[in-house]
LOKE-980397 format. One record per atom (N, C-alpha, C): residue number from 1; x, y, z; atom name; residue in one letter; chain. Coordinates in steps of 0.02 Angstrom, whole numbers, always signed. Each point is the difference from the previous one (the first is absolute). Example, Ala and Ser with C-alpha at 12.3 -4.5 7.8 and 13.67 -1.06 7.14 Angstrom:
<lumkes>
@pos:1&X:+660&Y:-284&Z:+390&site:N&code:A&unit:A
@pos:1&X:-45&Y:+59&Z:+0&site:CA&code:A&unit:A
@pos:1&X:+45&Y:+60&Z:+0&site:C&code:A&unit:A
@pos:2&X:-18&Y:+53&Z:-36&site:N&code:S&unit:A
@pos:2&X:+42&Y:+59&Z:+3&site:CA&code:S&unit:A
@pos:2&X:-39&Y:+55&Z:+37&site:C&code:S&unit:A
</lumkes>
This chain:
<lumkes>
@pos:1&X:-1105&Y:-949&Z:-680&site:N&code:X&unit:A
@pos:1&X:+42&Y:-41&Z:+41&site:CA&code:X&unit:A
@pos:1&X:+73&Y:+22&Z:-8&site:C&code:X&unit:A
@pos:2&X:+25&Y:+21&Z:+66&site:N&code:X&unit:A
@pos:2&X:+90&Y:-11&Z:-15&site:CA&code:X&unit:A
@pos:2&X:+14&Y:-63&Z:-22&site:C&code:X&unit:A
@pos:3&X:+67&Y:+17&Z:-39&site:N&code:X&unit:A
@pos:3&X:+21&Y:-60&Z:-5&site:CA&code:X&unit:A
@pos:3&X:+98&Y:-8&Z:+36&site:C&code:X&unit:A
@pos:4&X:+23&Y:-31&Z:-20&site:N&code:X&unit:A
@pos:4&X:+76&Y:+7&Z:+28&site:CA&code:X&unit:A
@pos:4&X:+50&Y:+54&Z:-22&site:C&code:X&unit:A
@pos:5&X:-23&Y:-27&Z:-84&site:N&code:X&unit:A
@pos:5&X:+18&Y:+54&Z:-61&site:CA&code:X&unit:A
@pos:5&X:-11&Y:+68&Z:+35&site:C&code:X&unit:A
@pos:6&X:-53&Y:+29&Z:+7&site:N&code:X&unit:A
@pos:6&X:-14&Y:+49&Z:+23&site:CA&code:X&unit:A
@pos:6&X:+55&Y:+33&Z:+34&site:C&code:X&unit:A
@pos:7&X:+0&Y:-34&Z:+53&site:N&code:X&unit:A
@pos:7&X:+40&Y:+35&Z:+68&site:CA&code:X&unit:A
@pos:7&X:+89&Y:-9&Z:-26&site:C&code:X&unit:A
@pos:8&X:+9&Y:-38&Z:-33&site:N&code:X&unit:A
@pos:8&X:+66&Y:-16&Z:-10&site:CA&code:X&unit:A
@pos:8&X:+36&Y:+76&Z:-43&site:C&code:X&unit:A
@pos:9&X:+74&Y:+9&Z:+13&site:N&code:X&unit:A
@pos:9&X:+33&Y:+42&Z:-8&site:CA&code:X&unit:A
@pos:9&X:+38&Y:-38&Z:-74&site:C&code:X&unit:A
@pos:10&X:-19&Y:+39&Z:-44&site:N&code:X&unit:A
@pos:10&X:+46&Y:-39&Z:-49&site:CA&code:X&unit:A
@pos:10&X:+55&Y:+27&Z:-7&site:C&code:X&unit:A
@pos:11&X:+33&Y:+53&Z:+30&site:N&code:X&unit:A
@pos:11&X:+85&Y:+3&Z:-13&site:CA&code:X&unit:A
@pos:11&X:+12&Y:-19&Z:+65&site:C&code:X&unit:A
@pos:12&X:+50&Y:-45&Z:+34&site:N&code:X&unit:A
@pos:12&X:+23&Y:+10&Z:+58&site:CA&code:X&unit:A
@pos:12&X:+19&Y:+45&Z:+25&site:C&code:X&unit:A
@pos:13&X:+15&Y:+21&Z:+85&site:N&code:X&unit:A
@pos:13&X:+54&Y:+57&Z:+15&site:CA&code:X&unit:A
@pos:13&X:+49&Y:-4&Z:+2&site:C&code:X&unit:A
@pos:14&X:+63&Y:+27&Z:-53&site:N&code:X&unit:A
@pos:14&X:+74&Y:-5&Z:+22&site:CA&code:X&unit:A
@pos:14&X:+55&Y:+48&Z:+26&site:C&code:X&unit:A
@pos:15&X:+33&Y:-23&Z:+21&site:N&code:X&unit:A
@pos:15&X:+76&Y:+48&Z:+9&site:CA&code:X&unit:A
@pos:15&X:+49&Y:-34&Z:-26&site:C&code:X&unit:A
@pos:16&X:+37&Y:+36&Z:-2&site:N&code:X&unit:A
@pos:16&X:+72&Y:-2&Z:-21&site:CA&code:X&unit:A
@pos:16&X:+60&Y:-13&Z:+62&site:C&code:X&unit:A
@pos:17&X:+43&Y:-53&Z:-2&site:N&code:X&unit:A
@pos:17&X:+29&Y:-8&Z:+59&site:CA&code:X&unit:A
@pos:17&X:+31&Y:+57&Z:+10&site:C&code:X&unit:A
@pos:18&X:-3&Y:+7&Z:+73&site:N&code:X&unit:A
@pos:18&X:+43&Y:+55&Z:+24&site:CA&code:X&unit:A
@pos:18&X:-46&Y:+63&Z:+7&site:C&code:X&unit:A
@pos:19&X:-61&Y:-5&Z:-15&site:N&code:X&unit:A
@pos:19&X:-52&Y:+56&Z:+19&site:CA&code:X&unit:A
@pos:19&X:-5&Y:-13&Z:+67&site:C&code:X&unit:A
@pos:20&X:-13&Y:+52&Z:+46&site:N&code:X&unit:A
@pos:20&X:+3&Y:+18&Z:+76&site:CA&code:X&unit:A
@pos:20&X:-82&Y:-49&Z:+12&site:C&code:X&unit:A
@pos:21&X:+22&Y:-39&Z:+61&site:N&code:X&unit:A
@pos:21&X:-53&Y:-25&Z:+36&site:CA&code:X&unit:A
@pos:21&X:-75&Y:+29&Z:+5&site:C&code:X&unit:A
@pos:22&X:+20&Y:+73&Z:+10&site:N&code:X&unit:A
@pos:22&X:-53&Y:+69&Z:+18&site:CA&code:X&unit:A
@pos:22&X:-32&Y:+19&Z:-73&site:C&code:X&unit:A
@pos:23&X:+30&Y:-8&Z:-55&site:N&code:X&unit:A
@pos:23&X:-12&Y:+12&Z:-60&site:CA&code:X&unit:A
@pos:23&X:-64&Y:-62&Z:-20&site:C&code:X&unit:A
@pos:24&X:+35&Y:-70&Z:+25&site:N&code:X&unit:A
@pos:24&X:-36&Y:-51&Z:-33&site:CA&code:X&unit:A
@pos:24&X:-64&Y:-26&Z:+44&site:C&code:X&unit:A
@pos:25&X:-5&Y:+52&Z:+69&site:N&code:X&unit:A
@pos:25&X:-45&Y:-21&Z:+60&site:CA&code:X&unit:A
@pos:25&X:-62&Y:+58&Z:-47&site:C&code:X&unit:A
@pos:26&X:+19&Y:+80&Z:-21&site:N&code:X&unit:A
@pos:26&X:-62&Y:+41&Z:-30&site:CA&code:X&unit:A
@pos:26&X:-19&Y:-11&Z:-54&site:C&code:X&unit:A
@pos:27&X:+27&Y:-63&Z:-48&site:N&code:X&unit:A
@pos:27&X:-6&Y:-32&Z:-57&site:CA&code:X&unit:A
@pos:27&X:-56&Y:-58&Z:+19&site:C&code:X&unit:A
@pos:28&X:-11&Y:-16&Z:+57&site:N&code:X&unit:A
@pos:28&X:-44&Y:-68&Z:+44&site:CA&code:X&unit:A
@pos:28&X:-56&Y:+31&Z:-10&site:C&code:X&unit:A
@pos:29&X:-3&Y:+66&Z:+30&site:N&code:X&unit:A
@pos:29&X:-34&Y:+57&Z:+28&site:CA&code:X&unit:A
@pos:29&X:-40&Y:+27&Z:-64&site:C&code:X&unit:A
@pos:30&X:+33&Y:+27&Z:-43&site:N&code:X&unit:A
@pos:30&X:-23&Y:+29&Z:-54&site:CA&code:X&unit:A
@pos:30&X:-51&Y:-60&Z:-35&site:C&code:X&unit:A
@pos:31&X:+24&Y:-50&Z:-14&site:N&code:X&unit:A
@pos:31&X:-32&Y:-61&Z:-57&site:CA&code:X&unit:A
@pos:31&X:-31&Y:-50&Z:+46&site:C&code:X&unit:A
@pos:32&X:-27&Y:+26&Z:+78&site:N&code:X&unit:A
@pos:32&X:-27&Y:-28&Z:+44&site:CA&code:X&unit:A
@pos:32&X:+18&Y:-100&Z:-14&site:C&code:X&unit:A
@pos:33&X:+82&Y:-2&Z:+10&site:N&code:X&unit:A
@pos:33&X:+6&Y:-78&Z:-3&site:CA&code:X&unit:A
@pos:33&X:+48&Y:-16&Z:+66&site:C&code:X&unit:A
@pos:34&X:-2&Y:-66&Z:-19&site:N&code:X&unit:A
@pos:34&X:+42&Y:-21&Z:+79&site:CA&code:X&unit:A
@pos:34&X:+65&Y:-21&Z:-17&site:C&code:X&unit:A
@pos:35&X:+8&Y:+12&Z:-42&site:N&code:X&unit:A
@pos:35&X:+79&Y:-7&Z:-49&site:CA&code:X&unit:A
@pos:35&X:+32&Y:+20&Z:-50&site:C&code:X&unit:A
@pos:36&X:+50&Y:+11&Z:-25&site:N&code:X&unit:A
@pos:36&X:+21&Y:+23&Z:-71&site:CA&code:X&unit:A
@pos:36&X:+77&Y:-58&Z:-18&site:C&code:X&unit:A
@pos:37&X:-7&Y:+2&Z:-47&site:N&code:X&unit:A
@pos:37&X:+49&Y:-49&Z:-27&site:CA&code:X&unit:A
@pos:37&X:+65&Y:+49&Z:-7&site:C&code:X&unit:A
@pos:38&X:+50&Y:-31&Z:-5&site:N&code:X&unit:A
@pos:38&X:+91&Y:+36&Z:+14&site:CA&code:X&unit:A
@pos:38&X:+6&Y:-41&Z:-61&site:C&code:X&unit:A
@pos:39&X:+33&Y:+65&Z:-52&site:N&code:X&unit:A
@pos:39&X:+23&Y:-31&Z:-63&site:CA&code:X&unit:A
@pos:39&X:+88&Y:+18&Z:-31&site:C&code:X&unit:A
@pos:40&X:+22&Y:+1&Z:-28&site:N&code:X&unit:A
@pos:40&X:+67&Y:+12&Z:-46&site:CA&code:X&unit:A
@pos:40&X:-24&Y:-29&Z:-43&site:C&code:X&unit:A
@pos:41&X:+43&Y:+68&Z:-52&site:N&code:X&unit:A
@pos:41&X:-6&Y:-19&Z:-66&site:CA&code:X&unit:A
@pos:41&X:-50&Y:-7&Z:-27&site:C&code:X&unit:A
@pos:42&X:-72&Y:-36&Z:+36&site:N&code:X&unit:A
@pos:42&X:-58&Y:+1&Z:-26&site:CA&code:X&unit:A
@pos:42&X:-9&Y:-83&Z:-4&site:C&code:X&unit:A
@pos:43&X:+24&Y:-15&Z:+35&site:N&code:X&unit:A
@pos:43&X:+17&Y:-83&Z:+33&site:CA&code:X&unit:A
@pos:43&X:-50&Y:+26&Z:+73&site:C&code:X&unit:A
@pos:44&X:-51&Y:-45&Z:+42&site:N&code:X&unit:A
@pos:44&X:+5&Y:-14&Z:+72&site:CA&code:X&unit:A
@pos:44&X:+39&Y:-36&Z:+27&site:C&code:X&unit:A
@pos:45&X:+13&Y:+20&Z:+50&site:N&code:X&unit:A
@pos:45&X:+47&Y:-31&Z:+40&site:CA&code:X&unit:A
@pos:45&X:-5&Y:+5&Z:+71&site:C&code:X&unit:A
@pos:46&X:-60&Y:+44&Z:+13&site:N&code:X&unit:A
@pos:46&X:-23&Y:-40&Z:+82&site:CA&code:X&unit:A
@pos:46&X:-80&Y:+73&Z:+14&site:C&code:X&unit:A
@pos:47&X:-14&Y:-34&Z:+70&site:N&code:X&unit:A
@pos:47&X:-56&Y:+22&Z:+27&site:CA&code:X&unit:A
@pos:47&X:-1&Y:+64&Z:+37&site:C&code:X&unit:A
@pos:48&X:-27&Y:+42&Z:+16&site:N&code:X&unit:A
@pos:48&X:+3&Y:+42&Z:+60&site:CA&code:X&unit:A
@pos:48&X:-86&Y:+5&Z:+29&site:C&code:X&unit:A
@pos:49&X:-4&Y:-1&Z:+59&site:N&code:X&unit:A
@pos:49&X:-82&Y:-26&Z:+22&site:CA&code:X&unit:A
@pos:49&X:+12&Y:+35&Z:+76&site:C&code:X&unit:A
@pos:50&X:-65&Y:+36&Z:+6&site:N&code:X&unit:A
@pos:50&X:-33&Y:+54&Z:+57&site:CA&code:X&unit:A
@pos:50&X:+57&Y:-46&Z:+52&site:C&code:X&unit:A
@pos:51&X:-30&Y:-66&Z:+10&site:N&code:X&unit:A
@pos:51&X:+29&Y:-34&Z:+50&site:CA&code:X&unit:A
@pos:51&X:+74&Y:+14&Z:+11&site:C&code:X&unit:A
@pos:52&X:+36&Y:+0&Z:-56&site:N&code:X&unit:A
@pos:52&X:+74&Y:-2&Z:-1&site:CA&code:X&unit:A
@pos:52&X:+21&Y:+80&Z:+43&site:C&code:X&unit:A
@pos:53&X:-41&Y:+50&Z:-30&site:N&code:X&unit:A
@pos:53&X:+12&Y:+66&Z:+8&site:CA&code:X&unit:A
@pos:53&X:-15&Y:+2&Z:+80&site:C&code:X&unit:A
@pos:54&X:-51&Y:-39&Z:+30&site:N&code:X&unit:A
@pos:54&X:-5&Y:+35&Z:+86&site:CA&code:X&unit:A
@pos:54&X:+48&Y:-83&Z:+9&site:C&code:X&unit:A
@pos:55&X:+33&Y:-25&Z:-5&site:N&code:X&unit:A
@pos:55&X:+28&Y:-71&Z:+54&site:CA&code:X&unit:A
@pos:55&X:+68&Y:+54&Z:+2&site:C&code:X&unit:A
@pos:56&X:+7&Y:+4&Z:-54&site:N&code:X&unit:A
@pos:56&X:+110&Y:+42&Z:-7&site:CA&code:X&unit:A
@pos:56&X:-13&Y:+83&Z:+10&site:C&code:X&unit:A
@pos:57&X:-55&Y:+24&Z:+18&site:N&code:X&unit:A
@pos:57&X:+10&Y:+94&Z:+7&site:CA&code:X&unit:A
@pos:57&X:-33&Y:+14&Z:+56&site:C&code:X&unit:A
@pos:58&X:-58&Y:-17&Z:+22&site:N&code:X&unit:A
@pos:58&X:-16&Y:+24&Z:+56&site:CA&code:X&unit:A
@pos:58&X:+14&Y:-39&Z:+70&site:C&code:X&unit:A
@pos:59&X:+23&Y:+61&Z:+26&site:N&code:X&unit:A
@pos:59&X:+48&Y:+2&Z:+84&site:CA&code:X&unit:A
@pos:59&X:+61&Y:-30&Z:-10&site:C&code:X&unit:A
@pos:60&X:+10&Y:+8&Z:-76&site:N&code:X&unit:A
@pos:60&X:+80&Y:-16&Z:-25&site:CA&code:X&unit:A
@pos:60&X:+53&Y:+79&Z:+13&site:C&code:X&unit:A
@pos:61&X:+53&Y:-28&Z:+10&site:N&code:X&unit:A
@pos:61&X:+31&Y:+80&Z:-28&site:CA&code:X&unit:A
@pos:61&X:+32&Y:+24&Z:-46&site:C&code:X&unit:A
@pos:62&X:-46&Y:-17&Z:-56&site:N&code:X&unit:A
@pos:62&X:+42&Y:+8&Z:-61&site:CA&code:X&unit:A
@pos:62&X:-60&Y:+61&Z:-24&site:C&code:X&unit:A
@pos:63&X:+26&Y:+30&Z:-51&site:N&code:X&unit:A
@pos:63&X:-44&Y:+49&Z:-34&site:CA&code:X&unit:A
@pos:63&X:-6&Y:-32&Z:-69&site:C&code:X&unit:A
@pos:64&X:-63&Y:+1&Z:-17&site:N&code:X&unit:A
@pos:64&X:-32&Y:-48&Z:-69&site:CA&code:X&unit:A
@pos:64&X:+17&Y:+51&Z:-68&site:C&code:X&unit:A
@pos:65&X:+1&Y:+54&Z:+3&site:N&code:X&unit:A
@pos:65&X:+17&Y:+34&Z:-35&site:CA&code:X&unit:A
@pos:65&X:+64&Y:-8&Z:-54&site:C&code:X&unit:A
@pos:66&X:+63&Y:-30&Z:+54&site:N&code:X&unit:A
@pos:66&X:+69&Y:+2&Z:-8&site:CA&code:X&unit:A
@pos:66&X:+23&Y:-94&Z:-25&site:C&code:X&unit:A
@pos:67&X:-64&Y:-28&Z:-2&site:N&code:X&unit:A
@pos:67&X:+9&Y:-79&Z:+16&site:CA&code:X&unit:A
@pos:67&X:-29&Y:-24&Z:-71&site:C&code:X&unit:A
@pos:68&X:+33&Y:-26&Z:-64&site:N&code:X&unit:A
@pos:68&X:-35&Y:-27&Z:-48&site:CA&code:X&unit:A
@pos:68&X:-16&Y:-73&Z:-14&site:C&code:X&unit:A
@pos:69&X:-63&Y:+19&Z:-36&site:N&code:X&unit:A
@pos:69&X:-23&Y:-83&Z:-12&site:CA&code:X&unit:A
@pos:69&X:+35&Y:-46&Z:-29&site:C&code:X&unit:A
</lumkes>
């Protein structure tokens, strides 16, 4: 039987504020999640989520690259 344990990720995914949008979207990608936590210092201090990444970049005209979390 799975259990929850199982499937669960025991380190979260983080960045560091100010890592590029594009950085923290192949970090989603890589650790197949729908979010990564935005930290300083090693404090959280906020969210970044798939959702966030397509509402503010796509058919935006900004380049995600140049834009930090």
């Amino acid at each position: 039987m799975i259990t929850v344990g199982n499937l669960m990720q025991t380190e979260p995914v983080t960045v560091e504020v100010g890592t590029s949008v594009v950085e923290a979207a192949k970090l989603m990608r890589a650790y197949n999640v729908e979010s990564v936590l935005v930290t300083s210092q090693a404090q959280i201090v906020g969210i970044v989520t798939e959702s966030d990444v397509v509402k503010k970049f796509v058919g935006a005209e900004r380049t995600p690259y140049f834009v930090p979390v």
